[in-house]
C-alpha positions in Angstrom: 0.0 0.0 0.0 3.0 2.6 -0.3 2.0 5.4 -2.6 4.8 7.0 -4.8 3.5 10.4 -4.2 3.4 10.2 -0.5 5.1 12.3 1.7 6.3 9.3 3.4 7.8 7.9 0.8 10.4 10.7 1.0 11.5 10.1 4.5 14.9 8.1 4.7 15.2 5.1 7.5 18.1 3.2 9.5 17.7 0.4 11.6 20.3 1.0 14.1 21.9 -2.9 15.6 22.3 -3.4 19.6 20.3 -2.7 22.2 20.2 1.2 22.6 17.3 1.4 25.1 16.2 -1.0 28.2 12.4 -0.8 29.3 10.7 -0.9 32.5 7.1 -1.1 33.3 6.1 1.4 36.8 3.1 0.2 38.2 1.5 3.0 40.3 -1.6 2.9 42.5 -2.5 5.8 43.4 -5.6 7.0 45.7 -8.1 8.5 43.0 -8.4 11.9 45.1 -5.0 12.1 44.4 -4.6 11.0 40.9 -7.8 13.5 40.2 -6.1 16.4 42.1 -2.9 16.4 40.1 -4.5 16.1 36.8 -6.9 19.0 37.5 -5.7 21.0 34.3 -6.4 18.5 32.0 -9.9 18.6 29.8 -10.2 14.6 30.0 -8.6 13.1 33.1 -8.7 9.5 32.5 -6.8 10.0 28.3 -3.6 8.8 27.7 -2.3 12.2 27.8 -3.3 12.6 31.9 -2.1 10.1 33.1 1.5 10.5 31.0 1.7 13.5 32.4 0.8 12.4 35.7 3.7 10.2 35.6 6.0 12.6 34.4 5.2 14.4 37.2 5.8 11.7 39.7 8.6 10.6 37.9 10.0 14.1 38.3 9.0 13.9 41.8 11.2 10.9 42.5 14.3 12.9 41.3 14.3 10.5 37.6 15.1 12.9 34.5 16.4 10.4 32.6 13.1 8.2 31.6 11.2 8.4 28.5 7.5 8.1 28.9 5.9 5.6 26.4 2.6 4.5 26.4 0.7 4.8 29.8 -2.5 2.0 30.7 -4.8 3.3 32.8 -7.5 1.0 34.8 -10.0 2.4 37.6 -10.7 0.7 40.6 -13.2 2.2 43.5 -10.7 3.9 45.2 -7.9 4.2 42.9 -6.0 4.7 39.6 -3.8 2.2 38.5 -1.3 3.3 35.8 1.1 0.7 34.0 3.7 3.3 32.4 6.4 2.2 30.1 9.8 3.8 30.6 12.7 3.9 28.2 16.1 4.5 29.8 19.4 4.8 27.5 21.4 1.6 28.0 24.5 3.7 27.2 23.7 7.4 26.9 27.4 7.9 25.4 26.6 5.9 22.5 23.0 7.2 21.9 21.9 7.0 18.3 21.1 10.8 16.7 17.9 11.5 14.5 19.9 12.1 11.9 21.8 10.6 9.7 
């Protein structure tokens, strides 16, 4: 299904060998007055885009800078949110790959 005329079909691609990146699953629970309280700002609380930026904050809370946020799960119970967050961390942030090429 690759068009020709595509805009995509324009962008150049690597594959880069090795493991750059090593991922770790944080499973918060966290009281929903809580959870509710910090996302206050945002138009729909329970989106992906909430609760990432919940765990950014927490994250940045427990003095990490150096996680990536991936995709973030997010179940209800009664009394609480449960997030499963992916984090990327650099392996070896000496020999990160660049964007470009």
């Amino acid at each position: 299904m690759r068009e020709a005329n595509s805009p995509f079909a324009r962008v150049g691609e690597r594959e880069v060998a090795g493991e750059i990146f090593q991922v770790t699953h944080r499973l918060l629970r966290i009281p929903r007055e809580i959870y509710l309280e910090t996302v206050a700002q945002s138009e729909e609380p329970f989106s992906e885009a909430a609760a990432q930026d919940f765990v950014e904050q927490y994250l940045r809370w427990c003095g990490d800078r150096n996680g990536v946020i991936g995709m973030v799960r997010l179940d209800e119970e009664e009394d609480a949110v449960v997030l499963d967050a992916a984090v990327r961390y650099r392996i070896n942030p000496q020999d990160r790959p660049s964007c470009r090429t």
